[in-house]
N, C-alpha and C positions, 0 to 999 in steps of 0.2 A: 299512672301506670305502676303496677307492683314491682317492688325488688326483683319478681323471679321474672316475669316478661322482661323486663330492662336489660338483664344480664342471656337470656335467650337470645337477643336480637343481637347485642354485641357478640355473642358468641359466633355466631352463624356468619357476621359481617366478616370477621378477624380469621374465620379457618379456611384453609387453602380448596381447592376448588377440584374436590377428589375424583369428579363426576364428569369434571371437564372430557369431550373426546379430543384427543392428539391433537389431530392435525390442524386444529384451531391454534393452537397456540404458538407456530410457527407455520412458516409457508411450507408443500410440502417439498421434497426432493425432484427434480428429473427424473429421475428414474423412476421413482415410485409413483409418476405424474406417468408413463410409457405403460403400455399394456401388456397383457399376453401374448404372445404371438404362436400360434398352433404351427409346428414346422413339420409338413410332412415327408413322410421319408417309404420308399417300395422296400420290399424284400427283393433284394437284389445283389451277394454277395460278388464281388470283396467288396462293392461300394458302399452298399448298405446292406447291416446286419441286427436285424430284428432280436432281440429278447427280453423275454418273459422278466419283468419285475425289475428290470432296471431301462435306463438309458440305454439308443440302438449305438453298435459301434461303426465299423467298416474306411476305408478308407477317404470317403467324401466328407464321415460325417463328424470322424477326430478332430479334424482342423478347425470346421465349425464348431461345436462343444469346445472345446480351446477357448476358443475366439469372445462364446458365451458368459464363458466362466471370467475370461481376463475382463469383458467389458460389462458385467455386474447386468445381462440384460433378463428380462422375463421372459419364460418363452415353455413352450410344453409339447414335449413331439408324441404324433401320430405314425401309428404306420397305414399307408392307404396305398393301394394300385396306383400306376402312374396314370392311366386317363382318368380317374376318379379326381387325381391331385390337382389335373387340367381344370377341368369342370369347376373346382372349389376355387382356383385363384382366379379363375374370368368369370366366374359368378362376381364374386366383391362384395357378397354380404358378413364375410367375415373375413377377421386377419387373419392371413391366412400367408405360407411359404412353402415351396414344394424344393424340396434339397437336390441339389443334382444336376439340374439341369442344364442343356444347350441354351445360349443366346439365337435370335432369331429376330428376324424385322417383326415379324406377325407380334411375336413375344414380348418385344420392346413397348407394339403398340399399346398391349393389354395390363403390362405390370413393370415391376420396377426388380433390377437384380444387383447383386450385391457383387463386392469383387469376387474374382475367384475364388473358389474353395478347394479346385482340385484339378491336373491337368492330366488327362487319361495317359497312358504308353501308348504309341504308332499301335496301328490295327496291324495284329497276328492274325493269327489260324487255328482253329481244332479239327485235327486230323486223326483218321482213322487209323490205329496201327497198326494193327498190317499194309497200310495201303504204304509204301516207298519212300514218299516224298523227301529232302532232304529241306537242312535247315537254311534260310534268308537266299532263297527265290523270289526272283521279280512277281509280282502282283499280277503283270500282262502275261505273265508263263503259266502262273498257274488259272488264270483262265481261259489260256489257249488249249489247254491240256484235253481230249477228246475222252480218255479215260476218267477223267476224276469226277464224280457225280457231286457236284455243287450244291448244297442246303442253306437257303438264308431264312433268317425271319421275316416273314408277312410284314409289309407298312414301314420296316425300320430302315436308317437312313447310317450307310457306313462311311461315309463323305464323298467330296465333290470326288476326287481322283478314282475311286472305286468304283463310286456310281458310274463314273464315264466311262471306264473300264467294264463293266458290268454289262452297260445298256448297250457296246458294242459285240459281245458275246452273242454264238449264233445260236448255241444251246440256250435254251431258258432254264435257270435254275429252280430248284423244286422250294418248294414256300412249307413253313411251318409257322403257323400261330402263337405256339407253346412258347413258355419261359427259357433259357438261354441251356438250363437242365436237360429242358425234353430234349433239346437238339443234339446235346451231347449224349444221351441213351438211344437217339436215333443214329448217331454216327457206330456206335459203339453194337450197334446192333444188325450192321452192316446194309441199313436202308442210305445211305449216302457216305463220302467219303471224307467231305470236309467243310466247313464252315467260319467266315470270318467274323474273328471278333478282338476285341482289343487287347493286348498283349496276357497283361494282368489277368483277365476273366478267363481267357484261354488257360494260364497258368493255374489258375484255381480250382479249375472244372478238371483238368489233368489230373492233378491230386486228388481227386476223391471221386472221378467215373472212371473203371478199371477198361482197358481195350481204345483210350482215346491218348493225343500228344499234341501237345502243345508247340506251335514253329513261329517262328518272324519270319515277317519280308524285309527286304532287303533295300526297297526303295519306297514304303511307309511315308506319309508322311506323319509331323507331328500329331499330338493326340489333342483333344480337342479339350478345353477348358470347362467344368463345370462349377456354376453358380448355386444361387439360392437364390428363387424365380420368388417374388412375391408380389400382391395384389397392391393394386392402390389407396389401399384401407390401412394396410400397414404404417405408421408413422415414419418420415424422412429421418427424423431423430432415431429414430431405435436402426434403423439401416445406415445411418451414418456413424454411430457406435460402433454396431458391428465391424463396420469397414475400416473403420480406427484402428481395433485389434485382428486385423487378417493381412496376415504377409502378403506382399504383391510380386505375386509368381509369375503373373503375365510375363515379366520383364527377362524370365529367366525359360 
């Protein structure tokens, strides 16, 4: 063999291994072993707040990003409708988490949810301003009331004491499809007089639909706790992270 092959072969044996990929050369992290997880999130202000070019904010969704950030997790949010977000987590072909949401037996069945992320304020009311009403009236007064024209949302559920309050009413209240907005441009436009909704989003929609006002009841009960619903595909590890870094408000 020649000098110059002899000293090529040493060479090539002796230099470090520039070509190597990473993660060979050590096992890799947990973390970086955890995946994506797609977190969707509605356009639904103060909870969730959509925008352009960055991260959404809103009050459900702070705590979680917190939460994110403290526990180093991967993750990349969506914004989608809320029955769209249904569809995506009982489907189960992707990881997938819908932000927000109620616990439910059905729900339990279908997916897995993390601690709380957020506990709503007692259900208020958006009321029409001209219309009288005074502020932290019973629940059962103001659906005794013969004058006040009742507007709820189509399908949505304002909990059990309401409902049952509701379902004994002899008037039927008038149904709207639309987003929590339209409801308030319908109050505001004097097709109904008032509408329940949880204290905060009453408060929100007061600020910035002109001719509406925001009241509490008086005998409310608590507001109801929202999670982060997610699919069975999701890793117990990346949800037991998460749950590591989220204060547990239940308690409070």
């Amino acid at each position: 063999m020649s000098l110059w092959r002899r000293l090529i072969i040493v060479g090539l044996l002796s230099a470090p291994a520039a070509f190597a990929q990473p993660q060979t050369s050590a096992a890799p992290s947990t973390q970086e072993a955890l995946p994506v997880i797609e977190l969707h999130v509605q356009d639904r202000p103060p909870y969730y707040l959509p925008r352009v070019g960055e991260e959404p904010g809103g009050l459900v969704v702070e705590p979680l990003r917190r939460a994110l950030r403290a526990a180093a997790l991967p993750y990349r949010f969506e914004t989608t409708p809320a029955l769209r977000q249904l569809l995506l987590i009982e489907d189960g072909a992707h990881k997938v988490c819908g932000v927000g949401w109620f616990q439910n037996p059905e729900r339990l069945a279908k997916g897995r949810f993390s601690r709380a992320l957020y506990q709503d304020q007692p259900l208020g009311l958006l009321v029409r301003a001209a219309h009288g009403w005074r502020d932290a009236q019973r629940m059962k007064d103001a659906l005794a009331d013969p004058g006040a024209r009742l507007l709820v949302k189509t399908g949505f559920s304002y909990g059990a004491e309401f409902g049952r309050l509701l379902a004994e009413r002899r008037v039927p209240p008038a149904g709207a499809t639309g987003e929590v907005t339209v409801l308030a441009r319908m109050l505001a436009a004097d097709r109904a007089d008032w509408t329940p909704l949880a204290f905060e989003e009453a408060q929100w929609l007061a600020e910035r639909q002109p001719g509406v006002r925001a009241l509490r009841f008086s005998d409310a009960p608590a507001g109801n706790l929202r999670y982060l619903y997610c699919n069975k595909a999701v890793p117990t590890e990346w949800l037991r992270r998460l749950d590591a870094a989220l204060p547990d408000i239940s308690r409070f």
